[in-house]
Each structure stands twice: as C-alpha cells, then as structure tokens.
SEDREN-678058 format. One line per field, with one value per residue (C-alpha): residue in three letters; chain; x, y, z. Coordinates in pm, whole numbers, padded with zeros to 5 digits, always signed. Layout:
# residues N
aa (ALA/...)
ch (A/...)
u (X/...)
v (Y/...)
w (Z/...)
# end
This chain:
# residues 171
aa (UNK/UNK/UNK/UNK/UNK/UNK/UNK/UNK/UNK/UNK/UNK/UNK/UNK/UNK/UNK/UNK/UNK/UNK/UNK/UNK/UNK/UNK/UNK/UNK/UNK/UNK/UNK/UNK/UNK/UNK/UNK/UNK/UNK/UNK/UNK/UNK/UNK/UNK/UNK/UNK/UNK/UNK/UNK/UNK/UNK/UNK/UNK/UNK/UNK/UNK/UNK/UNK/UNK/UNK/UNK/UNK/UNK/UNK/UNK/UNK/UNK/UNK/UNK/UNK/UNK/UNK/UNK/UNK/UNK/UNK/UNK/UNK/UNK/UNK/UNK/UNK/UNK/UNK/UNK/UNK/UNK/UNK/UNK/UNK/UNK/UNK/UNK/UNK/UNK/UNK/UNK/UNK/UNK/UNK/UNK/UNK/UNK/UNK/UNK/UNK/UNK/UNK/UNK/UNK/UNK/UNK/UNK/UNK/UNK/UNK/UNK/UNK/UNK/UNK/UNK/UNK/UNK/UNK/UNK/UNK/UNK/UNK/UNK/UNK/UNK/UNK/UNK/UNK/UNK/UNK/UNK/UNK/UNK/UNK/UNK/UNK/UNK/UNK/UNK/UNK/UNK/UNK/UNK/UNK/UNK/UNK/UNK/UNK/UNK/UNK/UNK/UNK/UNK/UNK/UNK/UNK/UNK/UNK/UNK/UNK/UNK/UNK/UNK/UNK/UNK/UNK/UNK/UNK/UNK/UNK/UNK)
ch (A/A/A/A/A/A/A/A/A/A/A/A/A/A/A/A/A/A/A/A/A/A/A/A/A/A/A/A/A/A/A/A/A/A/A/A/A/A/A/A/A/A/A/A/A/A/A/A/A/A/A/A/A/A/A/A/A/A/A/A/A/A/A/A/A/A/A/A/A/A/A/A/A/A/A/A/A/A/A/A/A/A/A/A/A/A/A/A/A/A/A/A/A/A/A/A/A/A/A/A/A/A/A/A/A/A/A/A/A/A/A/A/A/A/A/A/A/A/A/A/A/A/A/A/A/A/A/A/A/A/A/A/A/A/A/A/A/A/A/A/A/A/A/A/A/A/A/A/A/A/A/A/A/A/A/A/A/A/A/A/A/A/A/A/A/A/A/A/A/A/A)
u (+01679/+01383/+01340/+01150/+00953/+00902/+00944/+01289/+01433/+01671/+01915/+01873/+01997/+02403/+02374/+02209/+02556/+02699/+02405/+02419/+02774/+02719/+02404/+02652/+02849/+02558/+02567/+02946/+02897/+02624/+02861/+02743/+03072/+02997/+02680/+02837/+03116/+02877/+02886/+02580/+02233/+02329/+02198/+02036/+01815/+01730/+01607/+01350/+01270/+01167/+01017/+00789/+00728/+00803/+01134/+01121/+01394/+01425/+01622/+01793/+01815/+01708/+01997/+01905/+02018/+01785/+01616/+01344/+01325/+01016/+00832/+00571/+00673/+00382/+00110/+00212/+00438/+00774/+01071/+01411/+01599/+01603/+01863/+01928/+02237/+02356/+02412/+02035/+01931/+01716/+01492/+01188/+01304/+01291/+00969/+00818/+00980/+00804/+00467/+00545/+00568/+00252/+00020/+00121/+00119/-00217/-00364/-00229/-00463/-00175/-00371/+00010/+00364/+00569/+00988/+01282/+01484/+01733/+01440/+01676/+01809/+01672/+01655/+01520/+01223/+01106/+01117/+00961/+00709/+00668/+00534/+00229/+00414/+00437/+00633/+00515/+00525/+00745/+00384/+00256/+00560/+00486/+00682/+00845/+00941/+01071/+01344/+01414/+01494/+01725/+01891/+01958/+02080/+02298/+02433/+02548/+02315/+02299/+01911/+01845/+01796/+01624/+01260/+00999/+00730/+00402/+00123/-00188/-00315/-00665/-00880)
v (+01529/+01659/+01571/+01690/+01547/+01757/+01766/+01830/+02174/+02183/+02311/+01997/+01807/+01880/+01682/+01337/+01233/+01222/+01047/+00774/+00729/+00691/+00480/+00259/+00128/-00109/-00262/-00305/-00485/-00724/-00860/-00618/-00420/-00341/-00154/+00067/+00127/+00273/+00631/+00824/+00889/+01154/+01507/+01480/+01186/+01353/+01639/+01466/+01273/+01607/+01766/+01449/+01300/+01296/+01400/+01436/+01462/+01439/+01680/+01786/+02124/+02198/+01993/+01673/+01302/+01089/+01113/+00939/+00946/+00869/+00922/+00801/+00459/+00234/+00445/+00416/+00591/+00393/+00456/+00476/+00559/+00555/+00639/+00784/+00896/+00563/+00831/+00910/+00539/+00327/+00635/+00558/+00818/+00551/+00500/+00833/+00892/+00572/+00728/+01044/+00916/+00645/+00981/+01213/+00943/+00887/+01242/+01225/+00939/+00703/+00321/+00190/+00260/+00002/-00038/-00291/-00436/-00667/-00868/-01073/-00744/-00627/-00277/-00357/-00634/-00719/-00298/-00287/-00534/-00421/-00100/-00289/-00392/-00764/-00908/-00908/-01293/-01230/-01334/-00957/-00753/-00442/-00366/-00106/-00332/-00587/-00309/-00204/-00545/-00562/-00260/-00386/-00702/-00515/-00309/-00690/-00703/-01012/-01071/-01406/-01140/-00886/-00848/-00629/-00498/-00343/-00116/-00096/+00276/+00312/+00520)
w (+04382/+04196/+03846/+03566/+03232/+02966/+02589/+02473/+02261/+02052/+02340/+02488/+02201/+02286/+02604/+02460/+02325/+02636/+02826/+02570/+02603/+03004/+02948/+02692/+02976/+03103/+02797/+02846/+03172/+02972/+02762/+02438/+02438/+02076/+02134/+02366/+02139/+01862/+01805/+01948/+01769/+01485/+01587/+01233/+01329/+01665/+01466/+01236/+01537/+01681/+01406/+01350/+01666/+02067/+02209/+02591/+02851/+03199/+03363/+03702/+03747/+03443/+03292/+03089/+03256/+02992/+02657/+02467/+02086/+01934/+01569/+01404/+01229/+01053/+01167/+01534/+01734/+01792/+02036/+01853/+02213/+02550/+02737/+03103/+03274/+03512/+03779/+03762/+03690/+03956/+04003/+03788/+03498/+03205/+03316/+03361/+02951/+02842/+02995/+02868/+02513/+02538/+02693/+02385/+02174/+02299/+02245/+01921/+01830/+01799/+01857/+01986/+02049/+01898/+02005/+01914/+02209/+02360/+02485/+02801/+02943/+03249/+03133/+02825/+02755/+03141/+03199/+02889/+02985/+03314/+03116/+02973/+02617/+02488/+02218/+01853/+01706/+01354/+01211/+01332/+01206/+00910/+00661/+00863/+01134/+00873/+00738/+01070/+01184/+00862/+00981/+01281/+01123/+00896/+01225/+01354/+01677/+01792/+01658/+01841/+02158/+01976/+01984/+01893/+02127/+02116/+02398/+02322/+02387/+02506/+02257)
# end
C-alpha cells in the first residue's frame, strides 16, 4: 500500500467522521468506552481549524484513512485530533501527520506545537513522546491550556490520565 501526506480540502472533510468513529474503538478496548461513544469533531470546528491552521490527511488511493487537526492556540500551534483508520494503523501514518504538522508549523515560525492527551495510552503519551514532546508540569500551563483542560473536565475525561505536552521546533 502506498500512502500519501498532504494537506487536507474541504472534500476530505466528509470522510473524518467515519475514521474517528473506527479510530474510537481502541479507546473501547482501553477501557474509555465513553470517548468512543462521543459524537465526531463538528465539521464546523474542522473548518476554522482549516481556515486558521494545519489540516493534513493521509490517504490511500487518494481516499483519506487519518486526519490531523491543528490551529494556532497560545501563540503555538496545537493538535486538537489525530485520528487514523485501525485498518491503516501500525504503519507509521500518525507519525508522518505529527511531522507533517511540527514542519509547517515550523515554516510558519511557530517556536512549538503544544497537544492534550491520555498520557498512559500507548497511542497517545509514549507515541507522543517517542515524537520528541514531553509533558508540561501544571506550573508551565497558559491560559489557553488552563480552559482547555476545563473543557475537558467539563466533557468528564478522566483528568488524572490527561496530560499536556509540548516540541520544541528548531528556529
């Protein structure tokens, strides 16, 4: 299978639903029923998201199996999603959207790119780690992060395994 990275159109948008519903069931099998049980990312949301920041997919064929969402947030860029198709999982994708996002974010002049995370999940803080991000002590939190992590709260995510993380970007 060959697979391809490149920023997202608005075409694109109609299949992210269903990836994230796929994607969902790992969380299923984690224990975290509830987040897979949440309704996708509102096509509104993925529209700002595009109009303001970086939207890539990867696709087969031309057709999408996983998105990345990410927008400027705090004067950084920060990733609001990441999700690939399970049937396309294991095959570096997540990774090559992370990169995709840190190397425009990077061109842009962004200093870092900042997420929030289920920081014990294997496909979430060690793959997020293993990307060159560490977890921000409460102590360096903005504003920002301080209402998104009220959000969350508000959502009911478990926040004793949430985290936020940070990657430096070379200037």
């Amino acid at each position: 299978m060959t697979y391809e990275i490149r920023q997202a159109g608005v075409d694109d948008f109609q299949h992210f639903g269903p990836i994230e519903r796929a994607a969902g069931a790992l969380f299923v099998e984690a224990g975290l029923a509830e987040i897979a049980s949440h309704e996708p990312t509102d096509l509104g949301f993925i529209e700002a998201a595009h109009r303001a920041g970086a939207v890539f997919v990867a696709t087969e064929g031309g057709k999408p199996v996983g998105f990345i969402l990410a927008a400027p947030l705090d004067r950084h860029m920060h990733i609001y999603e990441l999700s690939v198709h399970p049937a396309h999982g294991k095959r570096g994708l997540g990774r090559r959207l992370v990169e995709a996002v840190c190397a425009y974010a990077q061109k842009d002049g962004f200093a870092a790119v900042t997420l929030s995370t289920f920081r014990d999940l294997p496909w979430n803080g060690p793959f997020y780690a293993s990307c060159g991000f560490r977890e921000l002590d409460r102590s360096e939190w903005t504003p920002a992060l301080l209402l998104a992590h009220y959000r969350e709260e508000d959502l009911g995510l478990p926040m004793q395994r949430r985290c936020f993380m940070r990657k430096e970007l070379a200037q």
